[in-house]
C-alpha positions in Angstrom: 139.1 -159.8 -108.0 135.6 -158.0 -107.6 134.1 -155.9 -109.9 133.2 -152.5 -109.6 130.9 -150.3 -111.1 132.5 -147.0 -111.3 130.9 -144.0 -112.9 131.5 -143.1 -116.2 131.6 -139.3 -116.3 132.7 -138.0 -119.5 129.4 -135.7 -120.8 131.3 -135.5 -124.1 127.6 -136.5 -125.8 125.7 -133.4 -125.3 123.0 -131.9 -123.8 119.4 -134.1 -123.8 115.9 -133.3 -121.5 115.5 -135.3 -119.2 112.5 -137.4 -120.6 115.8 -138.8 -122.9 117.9 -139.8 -119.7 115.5 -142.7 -119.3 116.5 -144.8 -121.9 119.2 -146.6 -120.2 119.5 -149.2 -123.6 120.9 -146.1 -125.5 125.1 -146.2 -125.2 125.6 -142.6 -125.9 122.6 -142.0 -123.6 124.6 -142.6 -120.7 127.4 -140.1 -121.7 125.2 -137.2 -122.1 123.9 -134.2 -119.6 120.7 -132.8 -118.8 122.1 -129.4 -117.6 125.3 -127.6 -118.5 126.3 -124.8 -116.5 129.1 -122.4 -118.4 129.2 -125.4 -120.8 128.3 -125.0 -124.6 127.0 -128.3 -126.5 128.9 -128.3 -129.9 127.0 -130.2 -132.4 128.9 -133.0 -132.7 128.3 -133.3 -129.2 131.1 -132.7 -127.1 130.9 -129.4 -125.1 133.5 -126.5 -124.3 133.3 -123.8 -121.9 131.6 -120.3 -122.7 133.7 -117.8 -123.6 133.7 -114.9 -120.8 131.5 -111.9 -120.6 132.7 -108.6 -123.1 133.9 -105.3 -120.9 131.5 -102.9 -122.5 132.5 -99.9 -120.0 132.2 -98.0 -116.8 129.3 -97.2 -114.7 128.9 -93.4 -114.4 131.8 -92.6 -112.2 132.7 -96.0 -111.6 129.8 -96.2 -108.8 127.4 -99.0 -108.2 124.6 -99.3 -110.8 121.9 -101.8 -111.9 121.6 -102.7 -115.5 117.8 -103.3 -116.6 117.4 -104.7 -120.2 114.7 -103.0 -122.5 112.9 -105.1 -125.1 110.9 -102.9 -127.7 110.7 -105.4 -130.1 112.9 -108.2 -130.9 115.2 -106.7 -133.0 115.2 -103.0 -130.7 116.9 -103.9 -127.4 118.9 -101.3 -125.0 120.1 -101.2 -121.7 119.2 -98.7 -119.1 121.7 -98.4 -116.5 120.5 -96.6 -112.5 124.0 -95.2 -110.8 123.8 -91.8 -108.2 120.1 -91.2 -109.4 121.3 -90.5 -112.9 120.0 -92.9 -115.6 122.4 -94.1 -119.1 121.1 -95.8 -121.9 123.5 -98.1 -123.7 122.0 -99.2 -127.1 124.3 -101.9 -129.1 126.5 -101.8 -126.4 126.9 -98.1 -127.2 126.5 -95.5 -124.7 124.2 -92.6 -126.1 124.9 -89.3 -125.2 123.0 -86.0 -126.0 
């Protein structure tokens, strides 16, 4: 019977850079992954998907808006939100209203 050299694609190692992905004389080397799309590494080293995004609420009359994040300082985020030329600030996922 011949032999085959199939694939082993398990990931269930981790994420490593890439500079790690050379060193082919590492066994748990070979099970790892340099990027993980919608994948979390746990740190053990298996991985599990990301949980989904949180519904945090409506644009102003359901319309289309863009969402631009504001960075103060590290610890003083917001969001500003553009829909029908009016502007909403949302600041710990909490719309503020006057």
């Amino acid at each position: 019977m011949a032999k085959t050299n199939a694939p082993l694609l398990a990931f269930n190692r981790g994420l490593v850079s890439s500079s790690a992905l050379t060193r082919v004389d590492v066994d748990r080397i070979r099970l790892s992954a340099e990027v993980m799309e919608n994948w979390l590494p746990k740190t053990a080293g298996s991985m599990f998907l990301r949980p989904g995004f949180g519904y945090l609420g409506s644009s102003r009359n359901n319309a289309f808006a863009i969402d631009i994040p504001f960075v103060a300082a590290t610890d003083d985020t917001a969001h500003i939100e553009f829909a029908d030329g009016k502007m909403r600030v949302r600041i710990d996922d909490v719309l503020i209203s006057r």
